[in-house]
N, C-alpha and C positions, 0 to 999 in steps of 0.2 A: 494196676493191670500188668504194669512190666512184671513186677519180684514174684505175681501168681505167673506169671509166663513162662519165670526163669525157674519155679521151682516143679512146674509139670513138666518142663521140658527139661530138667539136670536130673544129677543121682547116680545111683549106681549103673551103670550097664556092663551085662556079659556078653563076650563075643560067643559067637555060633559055634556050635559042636567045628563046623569044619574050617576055623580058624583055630583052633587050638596047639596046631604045632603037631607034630608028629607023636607024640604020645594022645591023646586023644581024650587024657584023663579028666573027669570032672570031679576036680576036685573043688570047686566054686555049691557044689549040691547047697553044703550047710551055710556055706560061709558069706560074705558082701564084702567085697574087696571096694574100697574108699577113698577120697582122698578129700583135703579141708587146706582154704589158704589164710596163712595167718588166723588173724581173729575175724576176717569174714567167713558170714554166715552164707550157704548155699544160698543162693538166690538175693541175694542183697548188696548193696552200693561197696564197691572196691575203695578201702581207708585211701584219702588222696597223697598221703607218706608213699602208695605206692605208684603213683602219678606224676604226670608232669606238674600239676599243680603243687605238688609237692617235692620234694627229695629226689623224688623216681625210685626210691629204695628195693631191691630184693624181696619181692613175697617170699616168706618160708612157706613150706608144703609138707602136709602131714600125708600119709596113707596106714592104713592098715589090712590086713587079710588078705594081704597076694596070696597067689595060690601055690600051694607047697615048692612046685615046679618050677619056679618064676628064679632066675639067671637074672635078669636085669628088668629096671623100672625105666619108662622113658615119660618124660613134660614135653608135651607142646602147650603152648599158649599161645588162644587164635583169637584175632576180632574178627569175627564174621559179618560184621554190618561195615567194614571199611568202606572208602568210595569204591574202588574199582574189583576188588578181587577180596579174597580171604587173606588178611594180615596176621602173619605171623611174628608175637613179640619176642618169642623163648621157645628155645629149644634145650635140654638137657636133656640127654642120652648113659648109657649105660651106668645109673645109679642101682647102685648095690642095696637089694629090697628086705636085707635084715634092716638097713637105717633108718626103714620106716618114715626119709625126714630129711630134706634141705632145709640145713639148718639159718634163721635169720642172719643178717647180714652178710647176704654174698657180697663181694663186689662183680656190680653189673658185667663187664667184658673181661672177665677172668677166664685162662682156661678151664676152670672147675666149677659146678657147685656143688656143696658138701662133696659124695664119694662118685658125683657123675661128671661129664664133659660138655661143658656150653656148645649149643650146633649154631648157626647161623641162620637170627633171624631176616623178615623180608625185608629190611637196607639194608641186609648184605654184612653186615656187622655182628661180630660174635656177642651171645648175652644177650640180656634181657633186654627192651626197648622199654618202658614206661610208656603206658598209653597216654593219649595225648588227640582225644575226638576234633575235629573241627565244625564248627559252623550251629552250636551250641547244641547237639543232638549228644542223645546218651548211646554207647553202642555196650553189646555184650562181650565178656572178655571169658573164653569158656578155658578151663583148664583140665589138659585129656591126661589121665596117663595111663600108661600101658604096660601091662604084667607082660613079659615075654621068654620064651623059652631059651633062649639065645642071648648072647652079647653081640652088640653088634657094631660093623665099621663099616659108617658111613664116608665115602670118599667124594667131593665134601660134606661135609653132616649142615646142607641145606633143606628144608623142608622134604627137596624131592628125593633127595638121600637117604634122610633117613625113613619115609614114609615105604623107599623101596625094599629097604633095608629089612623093615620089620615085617614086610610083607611074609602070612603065613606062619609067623612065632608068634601071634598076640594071643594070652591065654587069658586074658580079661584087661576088658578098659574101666575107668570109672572118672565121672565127670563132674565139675564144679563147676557154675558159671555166676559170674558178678558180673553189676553193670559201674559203667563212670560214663558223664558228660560234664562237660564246660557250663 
């Protein structure tokens, strides 16, 4: 029931004509702007190499078909089933959307990944976090990213930063989501 949950509920999504940023162009008509982590499959169990179970390793992140307009790509990575609030693991901001690609083995608290800039996940620590569920429950680990017209400088590039940041340059998002429990 989960992986049919996570696969109705993930996929491509287009932002609304009036998020597109000031040109207003739809240039998404033909196209599905994408994005794929590692060798998980949309809707299916996060490999534990990227877990605390494991290594905590770096997902690489694929995308394709931004849209012609798109200045920079932005990752967030959220568990939405945390205990208290929406946990964010990773943030990378203004990656360059010819790359198509963070490429595997980042290291975790670098200030880069591939051609973007690590923002400050929710402990406060730059870089990825490795999820790490408690109390043996599976949560979802959904990964956004965002085509946007703009580069942008988040001052800090914490969740609320960069989320303000992008506000109104998002000319499509597209979402993965995997699950992992203990």
């Amino acid at each position: 029931m989960i992986l049919v949950s996570g696969v109705l509920v993930s996929g491509c999504i287009q932002a609304s004509e009036s998020q597109k940023g000031q040109s207003g162009a739809d240039s998404l008509s033909n196209k599905s702007f994408v994005v794929s982590v590692s060798s998980a499959i949309n809707g299916s169990t996060l490999p534990t190499r990227y877990t605390c179970m494991g290594p905590g390793q770096v997902p690489s992140i694929f995308w394709k078909n931004a849209p012609t307009e798109t200045k920079s790509i932005v990752l967030i990575m959220d568990d939405p089933d945390a205990r208290d609030n929406v946990f964010t693991h990773w943030i990378v901001y203004n990656l360059n959307p010819g790359d198509e690609a963070i490429p595997p083995n980042q290291v975790p608290a670098a200030d880069r990944a591939g051609s973007g800039y690590q923002g400050v996940n929710s402990l406060g620590s730059k870089g990825y976090y490795p999820p790490c569920p408690t109390g043996g429950q599976t949560h979802r680990y959904i990964f956004t990213l965002y085509a946007l017209d703009s580069v942008i400088k988040p001052n800090p590039a914490d969740r609320s930063h960069v989320d303000a940041a992008m506000e109104g340059h998002v000319l499509a998002k597209a979402r993965s989501i995997t699950f992992f429990g203990q």
